[in-house]
C-alpha positions in Angstrom: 143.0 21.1 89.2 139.6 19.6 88.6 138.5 22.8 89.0 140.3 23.9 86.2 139.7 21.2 83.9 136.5 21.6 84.2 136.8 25.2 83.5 138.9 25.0 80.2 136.5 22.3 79.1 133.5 24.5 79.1 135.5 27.6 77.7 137.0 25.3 75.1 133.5 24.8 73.7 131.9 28.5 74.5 135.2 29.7 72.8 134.6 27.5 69.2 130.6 29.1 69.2 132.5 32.2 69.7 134.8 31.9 67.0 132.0 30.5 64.7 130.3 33.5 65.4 132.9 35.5 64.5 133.5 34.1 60.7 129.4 34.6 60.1 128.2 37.3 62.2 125.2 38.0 62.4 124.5 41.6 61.0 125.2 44.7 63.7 126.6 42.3 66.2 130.5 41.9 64.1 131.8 44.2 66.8 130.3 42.5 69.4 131.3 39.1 67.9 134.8 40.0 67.6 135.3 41.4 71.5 133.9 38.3 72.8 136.6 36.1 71.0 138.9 38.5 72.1 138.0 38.0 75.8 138.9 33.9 75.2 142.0 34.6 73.2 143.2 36.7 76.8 141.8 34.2 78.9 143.5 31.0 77.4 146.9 33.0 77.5 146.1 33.5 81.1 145.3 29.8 82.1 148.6 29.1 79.7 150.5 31.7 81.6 149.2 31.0 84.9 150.1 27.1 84.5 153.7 27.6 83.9 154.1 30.0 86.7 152.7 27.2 88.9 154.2 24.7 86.8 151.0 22.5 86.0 151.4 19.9 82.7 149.1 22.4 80.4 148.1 18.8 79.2 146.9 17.7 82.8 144.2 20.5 82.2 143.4 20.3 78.7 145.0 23.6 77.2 147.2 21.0 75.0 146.0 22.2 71.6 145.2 25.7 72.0 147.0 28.2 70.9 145.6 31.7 71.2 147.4 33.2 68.5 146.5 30.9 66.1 142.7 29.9 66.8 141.3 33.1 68.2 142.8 35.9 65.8 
């Protein structure tokens, strides 16, 4: 679990550049900009998925709060 928390931590943070990134990109890199948010948005639904299948409190790894569909789209 530390593992993970550590993980989500440092996505959490790459992820919100990303996304920043996204709203002002920087010229001839918009497509570019947009895949990479796209690659958190499917790994947060991973992690999300993955913890109820192995039934860990999404809160005991810090993915309380994220919601792909709303902060990555």
């Amino acid at each position: 679990k530390g593992y993970l928390v550590d993980s989500i931590t440092l996505l959490k943070e790459q992820a919100k550049e990303a996304k920043k990134e996204t709203d002002n990109p920087k010229e001839g890199l918009e497509d570019y900009s947009k895949g990479e948010l796209m690659a958190y948005y499917s790994v947060f639904l991973l992690f999300k998925h993955q913890a109820s299948v192995f039934r860990i409190d999404e809160k005991e790894i810090g993915l309380t709060g994220i919601e792909p569909d709303r902060d990555f789209v």
